[in-house]
Steps between C-alpha positions, in 0.01 A plus 500: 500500500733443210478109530127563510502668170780304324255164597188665359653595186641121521151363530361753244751378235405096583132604463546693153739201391230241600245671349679541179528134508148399558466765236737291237327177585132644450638627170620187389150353571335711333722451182491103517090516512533736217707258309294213588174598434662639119655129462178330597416716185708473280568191466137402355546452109333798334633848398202617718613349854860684424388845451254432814842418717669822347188708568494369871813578582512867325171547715613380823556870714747323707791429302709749359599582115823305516348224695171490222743504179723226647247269586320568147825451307533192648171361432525625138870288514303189628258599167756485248651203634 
């Protein structure tokens, strides 16, 4: 009975580890289209296009803070380059 509940809690902890890496890749998809679709942006010539990138990004409900002022301080690096 023991083996039967050390191997559960084995499979439990593979599941919540394999979850929490599908987790990390959909994350990382969902900050590379944010950052894609703000560069496709940005990169147009006018003032205009770069505060349409920064507002995309600031409005996009699935990034977080950190993840919305990083991306936006580097577009405004690209800007002053």
């Amino acid at each position: 009975f023991k083996l039967i509940l050390i191997m559960a809690s084995l499979t439990d902890d593979k599941e919540e580890i394999e979850k929490g890496i599908d987790d990390e890749k959909n994350r990382t998809r969902v900050i590379a289209l944010a950052v894609r679709e703000a560069m496709a942006v940005a990169f147009r010539v006018n003032q205009a296009d770069w505060d349409a990138a920064c507002r995309n990004i600031l409005q996009n409900h699935l990034l977080t803070v950190e993840e919305k002022t990083t991306i936006i301080a580097l577009l405004k690096q690209r800007e002053s380059n």
